[in-house]
N, C-alpha and C positions, 0 to 999 in steps of 0.2 A: 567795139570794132578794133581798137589798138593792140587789145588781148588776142583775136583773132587770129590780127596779122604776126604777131609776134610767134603765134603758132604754128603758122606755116611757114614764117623763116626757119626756125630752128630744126623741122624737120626736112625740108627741103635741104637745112647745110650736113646733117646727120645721115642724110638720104644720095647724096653726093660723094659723102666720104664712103662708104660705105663700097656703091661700085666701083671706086675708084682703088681699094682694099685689094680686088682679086676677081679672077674670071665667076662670070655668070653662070650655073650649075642649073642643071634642068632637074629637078628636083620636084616630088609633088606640092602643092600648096598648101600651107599651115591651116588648116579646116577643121577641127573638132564639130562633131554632128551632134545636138541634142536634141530630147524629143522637140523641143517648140519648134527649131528648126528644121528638123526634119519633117514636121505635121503643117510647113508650109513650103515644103519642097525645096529648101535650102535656100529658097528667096526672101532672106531675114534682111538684106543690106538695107533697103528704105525704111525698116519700120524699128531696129535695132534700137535694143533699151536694155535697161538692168545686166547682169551675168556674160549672155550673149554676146554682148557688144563689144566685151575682151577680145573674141575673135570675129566678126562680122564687119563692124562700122564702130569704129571710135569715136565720132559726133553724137552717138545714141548714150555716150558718157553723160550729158547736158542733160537727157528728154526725161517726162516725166515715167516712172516705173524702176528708179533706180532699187538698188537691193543688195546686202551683206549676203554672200550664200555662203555657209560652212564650207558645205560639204555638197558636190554634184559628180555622180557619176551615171555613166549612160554605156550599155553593152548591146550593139546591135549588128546581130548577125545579118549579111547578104544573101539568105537562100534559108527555104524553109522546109527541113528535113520531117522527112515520115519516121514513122516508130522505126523501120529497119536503120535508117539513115542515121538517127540516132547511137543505137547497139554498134554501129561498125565506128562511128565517130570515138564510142566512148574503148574501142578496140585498139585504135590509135593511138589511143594516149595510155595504153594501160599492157600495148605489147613491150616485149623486153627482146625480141630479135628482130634483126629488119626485114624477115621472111614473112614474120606475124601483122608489122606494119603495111608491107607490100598487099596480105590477101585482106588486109580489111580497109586498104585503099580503094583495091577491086570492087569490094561489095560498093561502095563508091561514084559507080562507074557512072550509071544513071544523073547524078545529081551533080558531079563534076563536069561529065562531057555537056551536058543541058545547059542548067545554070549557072556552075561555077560555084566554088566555093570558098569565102572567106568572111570577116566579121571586120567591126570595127569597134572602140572600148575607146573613153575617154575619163578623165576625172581631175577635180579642180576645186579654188577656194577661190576667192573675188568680192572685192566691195567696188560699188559702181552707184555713185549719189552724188549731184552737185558739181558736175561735172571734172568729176574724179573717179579716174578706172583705174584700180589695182588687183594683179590674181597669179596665180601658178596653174600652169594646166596642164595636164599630161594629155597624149594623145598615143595612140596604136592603130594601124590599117594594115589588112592582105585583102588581097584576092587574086585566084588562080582558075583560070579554067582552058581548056586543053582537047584537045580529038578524041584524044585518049588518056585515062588516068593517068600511066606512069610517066604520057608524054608531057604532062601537065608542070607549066613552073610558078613560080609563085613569085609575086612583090609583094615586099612587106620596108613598112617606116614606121619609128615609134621615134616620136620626141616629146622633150620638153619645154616649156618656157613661160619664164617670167614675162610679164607684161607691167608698165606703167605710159598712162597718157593724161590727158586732159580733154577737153570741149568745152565750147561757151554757146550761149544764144545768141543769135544779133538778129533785134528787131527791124524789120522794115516794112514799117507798116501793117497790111491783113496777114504780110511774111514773114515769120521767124524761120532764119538759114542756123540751124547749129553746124557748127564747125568743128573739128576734135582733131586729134594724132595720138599716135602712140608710137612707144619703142617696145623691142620684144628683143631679149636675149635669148636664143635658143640650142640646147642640144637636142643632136639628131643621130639616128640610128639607121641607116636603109641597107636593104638587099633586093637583086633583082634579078629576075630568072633565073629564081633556085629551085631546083629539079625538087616535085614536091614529095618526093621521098625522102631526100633530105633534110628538108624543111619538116618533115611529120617526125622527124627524127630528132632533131632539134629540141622542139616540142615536149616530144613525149619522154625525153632523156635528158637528165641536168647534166647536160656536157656541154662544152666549144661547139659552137656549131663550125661545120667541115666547109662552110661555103664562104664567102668573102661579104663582108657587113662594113661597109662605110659609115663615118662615123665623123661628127663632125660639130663645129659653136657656131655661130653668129650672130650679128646684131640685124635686126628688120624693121622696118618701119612702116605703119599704117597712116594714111591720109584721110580721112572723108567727109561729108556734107550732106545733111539732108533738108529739104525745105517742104514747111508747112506751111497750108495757107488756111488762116481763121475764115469761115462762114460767115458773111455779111447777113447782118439782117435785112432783107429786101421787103417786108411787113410795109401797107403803105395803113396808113392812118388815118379816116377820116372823120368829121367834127359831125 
């Protein structure tokens, strides 16, 4: 229980210093998607264990299904292109004037103004055993979609960050509460409402990109708690 509590002091005083460092920035949320998570609709916080739990729930540090992953990466696109959608995608990235990119944004049209188009791509190393969380995780997100193709802008964030935390068990009873935190130093990349001609431009040309990309470190902190309750045997016994 002492271990516990010693855990939530130090991130509460880290968590403290922290806002107290510089204005709050509406920024999207450090989320990396993998398939387990995404094959339960992104609802991993209460059951978080092993890899995951670098970004999910830090308490799932403690549970049992901890895990060494080398190597995890996961590439998953937001929209799911037909054969044409494909050929004008791969037009995008393979024009070399911005006349060529604009007419095969066009072919576009359908699948931008409907769905919307972007992806998401992450990748990562992590040991997570004994309630000890360690990992680097890269992460990437756009998506854009718009009335009309060229009306179409785009958000797009890529960051990175290291992660270190801890979690313990504490017994009570039928109850085990594991407890955890963690710290996260992170770099960040974001752009928003960049006209997605530009952005396909970007893209498809190793040059500066012409739009404005903020750019940024910080430190984060995660808190959380999850509680199990062991099954009584209610069997009655008789002679």
């Amino acid at each position: 229980m002492r271990k516990a509590l010693i855990i939530v002091l130090i991130f509460t005083v880290f968590g403290l210093g922290s806002l107290a460092a510089g204005d709050i920035i509406d920024s999207p949320v450090y989320a990396p998607m993998t398939p387990e998570v995404i094959g339960q609709g992104g609802s991993f916080t209460a059951v978080a264990h092993g890899y995951n739990s670098l970004f999910t729930n830090p308490a799932g540090f403690a549970r049992d299904g901890g895990s060494f992953t080398l190597l995890s990466t996961t590439v998953s696109p937001y929209f799911l292109p037909n054969d044409e959608d494909v050929d004008n995608l791969e037009k995008v990235m393979a024009a070399e004037s911005e006349e060529d990119i604009s007419n095969a944004l066009v072919g576009l049209e359908e699948l931008i103004t409907g769905n919307g188009i972007g992806g998401a791509g992450n990748a990562g190393i992590g040991l997570v055993n004994n309630g000890l969380g360690l990992g680097i995780v890269g992460n990437m997100d756009f998506y854009g979609r718009g009335e009309t193709v060229l009306g179409t802008s785009i958000d797009a964030v890529y960051d990175w960050a290291v992660i270190g935390g801890m979690a313990v068990p504490v017994h009570l009873g039928p109850i085990t509460a594991y407890v955890g935190g963690d710290l996260r130093y992170m770099l960040r990349a974001e752009a928003r409402d960049v006209a997605i001609l530009e952005f396909a431009k970007a893209a498809a040309d190793d040059v500066e990109p012409s739009f404005e990309v903020y750019s940024g470190a910080g430190l984060g902190f995660d808190f959380g708690t999850i509680l199990e309750i062991r099954q009584v045997d209610s069997r009655i016994f008789r002679p």
